[in-house]
C-alpha positions as CSV (number, residue, x, y, z in Angstrom):
1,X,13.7,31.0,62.2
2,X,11.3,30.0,59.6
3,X,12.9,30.3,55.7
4,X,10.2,31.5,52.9
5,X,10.8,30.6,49.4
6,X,8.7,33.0,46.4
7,X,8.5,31.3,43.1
8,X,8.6,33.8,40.3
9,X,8.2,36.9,42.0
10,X,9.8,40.7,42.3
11,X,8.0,41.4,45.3
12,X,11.3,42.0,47.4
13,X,15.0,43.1,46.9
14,X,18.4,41.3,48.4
15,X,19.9,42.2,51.7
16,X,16.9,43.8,53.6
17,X,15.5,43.7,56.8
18,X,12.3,44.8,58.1
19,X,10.1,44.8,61.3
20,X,6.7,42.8,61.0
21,X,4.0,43.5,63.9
22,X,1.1,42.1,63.9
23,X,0.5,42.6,68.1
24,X,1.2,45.9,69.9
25,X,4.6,45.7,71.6
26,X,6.1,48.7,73.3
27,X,9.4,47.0,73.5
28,X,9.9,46.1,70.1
29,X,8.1,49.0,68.6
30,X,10.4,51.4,70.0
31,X,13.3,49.9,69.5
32,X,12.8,49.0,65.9
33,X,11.8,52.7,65.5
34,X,16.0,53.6,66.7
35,X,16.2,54.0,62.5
36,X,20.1,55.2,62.8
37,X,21.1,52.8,65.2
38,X,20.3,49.5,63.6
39,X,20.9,51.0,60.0
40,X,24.6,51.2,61.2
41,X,24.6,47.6,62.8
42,X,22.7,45.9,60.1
43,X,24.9,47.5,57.6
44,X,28.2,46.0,58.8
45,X,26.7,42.8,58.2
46,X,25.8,43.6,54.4
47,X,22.2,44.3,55.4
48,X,19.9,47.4,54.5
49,X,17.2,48.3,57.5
50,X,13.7,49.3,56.0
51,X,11.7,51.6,59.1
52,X,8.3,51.9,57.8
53,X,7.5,54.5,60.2
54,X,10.0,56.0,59.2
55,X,9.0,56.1,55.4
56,X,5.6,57.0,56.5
57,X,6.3,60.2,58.4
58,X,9.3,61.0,55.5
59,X,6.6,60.6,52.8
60,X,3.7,63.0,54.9
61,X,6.0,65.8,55.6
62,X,7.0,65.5,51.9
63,X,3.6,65.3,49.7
64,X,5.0,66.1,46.5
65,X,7.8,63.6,46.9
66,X,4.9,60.9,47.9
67,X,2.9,62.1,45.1
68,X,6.3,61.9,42.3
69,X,7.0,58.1,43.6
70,X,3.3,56.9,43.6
71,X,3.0,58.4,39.4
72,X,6.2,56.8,38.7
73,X,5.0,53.1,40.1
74,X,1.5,53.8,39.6
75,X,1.1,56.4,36.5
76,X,-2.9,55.9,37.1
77,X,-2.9,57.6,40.2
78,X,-4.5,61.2,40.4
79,X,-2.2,62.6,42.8
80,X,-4.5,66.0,43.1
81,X,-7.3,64.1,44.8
82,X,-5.2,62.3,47.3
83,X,-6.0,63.6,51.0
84,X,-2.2,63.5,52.5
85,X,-4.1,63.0,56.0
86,X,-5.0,59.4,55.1
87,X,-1.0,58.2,55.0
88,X,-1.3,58.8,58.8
89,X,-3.6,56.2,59.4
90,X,-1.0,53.7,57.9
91,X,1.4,51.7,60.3
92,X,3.4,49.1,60.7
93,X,0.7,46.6,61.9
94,X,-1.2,47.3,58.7
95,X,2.1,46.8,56.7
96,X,2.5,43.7,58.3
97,X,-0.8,42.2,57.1
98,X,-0.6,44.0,53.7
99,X,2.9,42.3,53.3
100,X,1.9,38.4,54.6
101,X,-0.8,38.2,52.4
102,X,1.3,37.5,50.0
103,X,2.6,34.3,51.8
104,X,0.8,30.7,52.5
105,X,-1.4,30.0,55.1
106,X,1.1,27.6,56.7
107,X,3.1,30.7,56.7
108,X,1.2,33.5,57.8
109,X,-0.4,31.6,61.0
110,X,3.4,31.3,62.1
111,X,4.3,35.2,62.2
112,X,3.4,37.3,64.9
113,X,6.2,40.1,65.9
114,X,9.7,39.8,64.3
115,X,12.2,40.4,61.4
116,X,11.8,39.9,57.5
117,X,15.2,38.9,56.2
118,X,14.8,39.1,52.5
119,X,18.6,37.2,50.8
120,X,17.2,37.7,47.4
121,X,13.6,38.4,45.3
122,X,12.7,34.9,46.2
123,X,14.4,33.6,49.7
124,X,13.5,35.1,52.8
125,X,13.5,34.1,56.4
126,X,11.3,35.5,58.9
127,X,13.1,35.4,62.5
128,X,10.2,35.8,65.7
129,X,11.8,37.9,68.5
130,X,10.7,37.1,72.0
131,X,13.2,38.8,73.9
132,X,12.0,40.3,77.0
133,X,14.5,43.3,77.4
134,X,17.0,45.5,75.1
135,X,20.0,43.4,76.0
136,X,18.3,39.9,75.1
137,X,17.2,41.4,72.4
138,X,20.8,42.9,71.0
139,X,22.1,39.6,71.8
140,X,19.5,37.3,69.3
141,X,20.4,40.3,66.8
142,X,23.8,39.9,66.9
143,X,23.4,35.9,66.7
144,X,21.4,35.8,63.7
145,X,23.2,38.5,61.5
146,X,26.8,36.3,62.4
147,X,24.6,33.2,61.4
148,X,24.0,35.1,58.1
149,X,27.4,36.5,57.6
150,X,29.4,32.7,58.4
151,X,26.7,31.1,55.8
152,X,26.5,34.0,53.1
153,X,28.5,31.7,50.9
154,X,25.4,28.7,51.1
155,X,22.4,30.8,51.3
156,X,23.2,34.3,49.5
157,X,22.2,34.4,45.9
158,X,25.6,34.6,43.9
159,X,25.7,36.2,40.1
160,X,27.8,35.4,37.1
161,X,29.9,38.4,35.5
162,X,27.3,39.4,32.1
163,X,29.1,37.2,28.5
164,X,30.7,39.2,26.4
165,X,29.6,38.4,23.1
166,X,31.5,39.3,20.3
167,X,29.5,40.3,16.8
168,X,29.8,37.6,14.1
169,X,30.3,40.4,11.2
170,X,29.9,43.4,9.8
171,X,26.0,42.7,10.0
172,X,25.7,41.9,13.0
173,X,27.6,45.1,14.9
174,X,24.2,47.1,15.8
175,X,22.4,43.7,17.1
176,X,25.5,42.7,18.9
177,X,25.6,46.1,21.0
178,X,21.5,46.1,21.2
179,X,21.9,45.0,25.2
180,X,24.4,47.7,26.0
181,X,23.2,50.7,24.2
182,X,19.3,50.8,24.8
183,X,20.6,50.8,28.2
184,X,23.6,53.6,27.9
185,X,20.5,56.2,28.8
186,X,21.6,60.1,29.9
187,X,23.7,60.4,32.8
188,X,21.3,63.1,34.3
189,X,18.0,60.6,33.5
190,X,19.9,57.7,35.1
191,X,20.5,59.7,38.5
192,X,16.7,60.7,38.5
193,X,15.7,56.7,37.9
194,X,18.0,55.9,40.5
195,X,16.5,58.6,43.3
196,X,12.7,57.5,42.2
197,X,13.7,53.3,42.1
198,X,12.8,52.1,45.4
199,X,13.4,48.5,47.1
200,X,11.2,45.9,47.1
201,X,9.5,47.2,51.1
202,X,9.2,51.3,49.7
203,X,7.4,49.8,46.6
204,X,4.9,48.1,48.4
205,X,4.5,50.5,50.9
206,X,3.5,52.7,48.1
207,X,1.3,50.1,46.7
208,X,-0.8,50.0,50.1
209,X,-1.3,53.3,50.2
210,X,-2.4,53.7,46.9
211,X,-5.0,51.1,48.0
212,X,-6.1,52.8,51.3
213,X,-6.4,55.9,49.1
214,X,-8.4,53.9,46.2
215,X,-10.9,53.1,48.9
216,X,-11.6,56.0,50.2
217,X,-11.5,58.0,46.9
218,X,-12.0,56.1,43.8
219,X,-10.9,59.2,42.0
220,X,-7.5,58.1,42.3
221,X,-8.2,54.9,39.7
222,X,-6.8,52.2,41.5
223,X,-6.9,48.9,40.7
224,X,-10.4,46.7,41.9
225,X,-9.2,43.0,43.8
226,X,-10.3,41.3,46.7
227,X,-7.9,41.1,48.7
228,X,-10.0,38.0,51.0
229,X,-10.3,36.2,48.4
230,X,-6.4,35.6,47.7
231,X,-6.1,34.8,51.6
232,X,-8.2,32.0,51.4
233,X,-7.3,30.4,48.1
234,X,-3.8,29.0,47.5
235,X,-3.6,29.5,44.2
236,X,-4.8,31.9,42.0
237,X,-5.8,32.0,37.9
238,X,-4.6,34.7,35.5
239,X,-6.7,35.6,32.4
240,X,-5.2,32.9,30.4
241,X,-6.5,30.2,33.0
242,X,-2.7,29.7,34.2
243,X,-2.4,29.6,37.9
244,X,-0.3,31.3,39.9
245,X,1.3,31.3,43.5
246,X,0.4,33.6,46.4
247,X,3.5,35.3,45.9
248,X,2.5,36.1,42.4
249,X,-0.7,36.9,42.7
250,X,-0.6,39.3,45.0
251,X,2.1,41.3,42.8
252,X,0.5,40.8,39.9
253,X,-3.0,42.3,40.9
254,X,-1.6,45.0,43.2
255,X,2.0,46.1,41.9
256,X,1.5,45.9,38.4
257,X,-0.5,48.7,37.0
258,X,-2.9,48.1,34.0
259,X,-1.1,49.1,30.6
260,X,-2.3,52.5,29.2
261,X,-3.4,52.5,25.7
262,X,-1.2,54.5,23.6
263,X,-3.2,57.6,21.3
264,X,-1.6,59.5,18.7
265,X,-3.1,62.6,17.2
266,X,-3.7,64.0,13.9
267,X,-0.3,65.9,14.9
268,X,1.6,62.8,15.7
269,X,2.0,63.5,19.4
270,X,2.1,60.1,21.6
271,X,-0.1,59.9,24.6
272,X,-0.8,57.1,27.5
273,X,-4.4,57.3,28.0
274,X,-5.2,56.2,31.3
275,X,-2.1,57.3,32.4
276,X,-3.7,60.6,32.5
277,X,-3.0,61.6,29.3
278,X,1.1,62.0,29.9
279,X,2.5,63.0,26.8
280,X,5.6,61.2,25.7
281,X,7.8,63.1,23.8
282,X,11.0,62.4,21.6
283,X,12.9,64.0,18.7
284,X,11.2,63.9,15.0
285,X,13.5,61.4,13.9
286,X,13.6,58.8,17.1
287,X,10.1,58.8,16.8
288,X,10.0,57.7,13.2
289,X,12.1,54.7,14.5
290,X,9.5,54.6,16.9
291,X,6.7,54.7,15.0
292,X,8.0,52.2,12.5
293,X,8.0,49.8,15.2
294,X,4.9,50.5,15.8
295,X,3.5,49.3,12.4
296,X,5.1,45.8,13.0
297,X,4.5,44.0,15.8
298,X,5.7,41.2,14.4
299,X,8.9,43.0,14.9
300,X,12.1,43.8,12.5
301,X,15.7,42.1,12.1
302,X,18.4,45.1,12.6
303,X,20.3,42.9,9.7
304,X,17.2,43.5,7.7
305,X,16.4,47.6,8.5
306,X,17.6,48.2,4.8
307,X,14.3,46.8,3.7
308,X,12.4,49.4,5.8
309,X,14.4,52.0,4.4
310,X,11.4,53.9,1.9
311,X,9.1,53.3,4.8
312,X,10.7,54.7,7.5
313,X,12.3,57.6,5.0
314,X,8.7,58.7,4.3
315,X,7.5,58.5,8.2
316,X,10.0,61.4,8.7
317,X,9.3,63.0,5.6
318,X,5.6,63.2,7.5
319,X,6.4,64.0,10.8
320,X,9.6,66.2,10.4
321,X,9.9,69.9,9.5
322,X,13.2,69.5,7.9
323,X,14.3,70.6,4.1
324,X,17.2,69.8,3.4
325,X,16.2,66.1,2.0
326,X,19.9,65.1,1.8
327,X,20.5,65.2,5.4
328,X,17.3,63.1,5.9
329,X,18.6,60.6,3.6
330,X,22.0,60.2,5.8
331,X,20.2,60.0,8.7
332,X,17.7,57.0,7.4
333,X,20.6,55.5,5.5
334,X,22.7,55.7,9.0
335,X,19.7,54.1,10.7
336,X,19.5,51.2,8.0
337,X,23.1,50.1,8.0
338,X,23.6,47.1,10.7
339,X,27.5,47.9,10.8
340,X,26.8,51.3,12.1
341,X,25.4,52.2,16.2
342,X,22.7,54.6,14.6
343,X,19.8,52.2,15.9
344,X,21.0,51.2,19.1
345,X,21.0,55.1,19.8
346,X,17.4,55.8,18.3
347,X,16.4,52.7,20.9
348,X,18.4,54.1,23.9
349,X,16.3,57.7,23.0
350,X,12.9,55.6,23.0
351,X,13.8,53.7,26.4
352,X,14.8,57.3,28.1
353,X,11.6,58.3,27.1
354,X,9.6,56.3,29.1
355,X,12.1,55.2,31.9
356,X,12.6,58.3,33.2
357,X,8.9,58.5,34.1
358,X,7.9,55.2,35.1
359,X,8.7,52.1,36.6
360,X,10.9,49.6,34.1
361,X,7.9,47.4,35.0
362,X,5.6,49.5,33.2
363,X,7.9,51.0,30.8
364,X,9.1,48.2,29.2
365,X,5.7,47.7,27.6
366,X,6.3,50.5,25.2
367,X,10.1,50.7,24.4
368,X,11.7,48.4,22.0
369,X,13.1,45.1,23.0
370,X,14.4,41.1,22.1
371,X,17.2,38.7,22.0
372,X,20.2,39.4,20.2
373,X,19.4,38.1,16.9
374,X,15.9,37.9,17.2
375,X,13.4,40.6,15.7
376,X,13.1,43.2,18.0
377,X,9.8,44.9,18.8
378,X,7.5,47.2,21.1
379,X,5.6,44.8,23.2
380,X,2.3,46.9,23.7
381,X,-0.8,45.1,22.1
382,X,-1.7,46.9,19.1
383,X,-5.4,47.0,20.0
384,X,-4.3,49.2,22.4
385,X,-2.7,51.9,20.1
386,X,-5.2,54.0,18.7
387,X,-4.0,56.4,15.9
388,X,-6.4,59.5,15.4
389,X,-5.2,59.8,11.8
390,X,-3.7,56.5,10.2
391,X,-0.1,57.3,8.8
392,X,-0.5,58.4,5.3
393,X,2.9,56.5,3.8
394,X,3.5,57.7,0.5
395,X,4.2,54.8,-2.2
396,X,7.9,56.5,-2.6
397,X,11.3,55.6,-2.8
398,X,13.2,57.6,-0.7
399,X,16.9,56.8,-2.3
């Protein structure tokens, strides 16, 4: 058994098993194609068993399922042009290779058939399987999931219960429960995130076929790498000249989609460009929180929101159909005050927005985040928010 450690990546999830075949075997293929079977034994030892054949032939008889999880990872993708017929041609053998590339070359000369044990997003083992019939072949199962079971206590990743952090005073109420309520999103949007969320193998089964698709139809925008190139080199630079691992690398230029730039109209409706042109939508007065985020990226102090109060009080005088200018004021002066949860709500509306679209590793870029008493903010760049009309704030004082 050979253990693989990942610096610094999310390319896998905990407790996962998967078969890697990189020669024909009739033996092993078919067994490892018994999905119910060894989902029921791995799972009494904690473990979940990934059958990429299985996702394979799930996702062709399903096209508009495959076609819902590719735009929620991959928003680029042009689902209309894809031809369902090339998800066929995709097996376990080319899984295998898509998968290893990630890994050194010390590494990947060592696998042939076998299992992928992932413990946690950066420890795996991979375990070679040479038995010559079903019996010898239950038996090094069985040994190897008890080895795992009498050392989970050494070699599983263990977490901490989250701090609870108690706010410091009146002020500091709405930064104190920042954490917990941008993350208190809709019941109903949760149980959609949760059906669309895949582990770490379905994700990158989804990202090779949204490469074998990007080469045979460049309509479908994919992302431009050479592959060869990160299988010879051990390391690899980013645009800022750092250099990162294999590991990294590889999801870095295939599972993480470029960021869309953000246009707004003359009518103050938000669109994501290259993610062809999805409109995001939100309530008049969540998006005047929104927006007013948007015109500091250096980022506001909830303590401080009382300063921004004329600003964002004429935002949704410009964006809002309302009348009654009292009720405005009440909901701005709700929005301002730290010791109320007004923000922390406004922030929760911005993150459903976009979460219950796409992947938290895209969304995050346009939702507001920070530490607990830092300045929170929307990460985008701003050269990448493009406004067709500037917002015309009136000089007023909206008290």
């Amino acid at each position: 058994m050979i253990e693989i450690k990942i610096d610094n990546s999310n390319l896998f999830s905990g407790f996962e098993i998967v078969y890697l075949e990189r020669e024909p075997n009739e033996l092993l293929g078919s067994f490892f194609q018994k999905k119910d079977l060894l989902e029921e034994e791995f799972s009494k030892y904690g473990f979940k068993y990934i059958s990429i054949p299985d996702l394979i032939k799930s996702w062709s008889e399903s096209p508009n399922k495959l076609f819902e999880n590719l735009n929620f990872y991959f928003p680029s993708c042009v689902s209309n042009t894809i031809d369902i017929s090339l998800i066929s041609k995709i097996d376990t053998k080319l899984y295998t290779e898509y998968v290893i590339s990630s890994f050194s070359n010390s590494i990947v000369n060592s696998i042939s058939n076998g299992l992928l044990i992932s413990i946690s997003k950066e420890h795996l083992f991979y375990l070679p399987l040479e038995a010559k019939n079903i019996d010898e072949l239950m038996v090094e199962l069985i040994s190897v999931l008890r080895f795992f079971r009498k050392n989970e206590s050494r070699i599983y990743t263990s977490f901490s219960p989250p701090r609870v952090v108690e706010p410091e005073g009146d002020d500091d109420i709405a930064d104190c429960g920042f954490g917990y309520n941008a993350n208190n999103i809709a019941e109903e949007i949760r149980e959609r995130i949760k059906l669309l969320t895949k582990n770490g193998h379905e994700k990158l089964l989804l990202s090779l076929i949204f490469e074998e698709i990007s080469k045979i139809n460049p309509n479908a925008i994919a992302k431009s790498a050479a592959r060869a190139i990160m299988c010879y080199m051990g390391e690899f630079p980013d645009k800022k000249g750092n250099i990162l691992g294999r590991a990294s690398a590889f999801e870095k230029i295939y599972l993480l989609p470029e960021v869309s730039s953000i246009f707004i109209d003359k009518e103050y409706r938000i669109f994501l460009v290259e993610y062809q042109n999805f409109e995001i939508k939100m309530t008049p007065l969540v998006k005047s929180v929104y927006f007013l985020f948007l015109r500091h990226p250096e980022g506001i102090l909830f303590k401080n929101l009382d300063l921004y109060y004329d600003e964002l009080g004429a935002i949704y005088t410009l964006i809002s159909n309302r009348e009654n200018i009292e009720d405005m004021k009440k909901s701005i002066q709700d929005i301002c005050n730290p010791t109320e949860n007004s923000i922390n709500e406004k922030c929760s509306r911005i993150k459903e927005s976009f979460v219950q679209h796409f992947d938290d590793d895209i969304a995050k870029n346009y939702y507001i985040t920070g530490w607990r008493g830092d300045p929170k903010y929307i990460p985008i760049d701003r050269e990448l928010v493009k406004w067709e009309q500037e917002l015309p704030i009136p000089h007023i004082h909206f008290s």
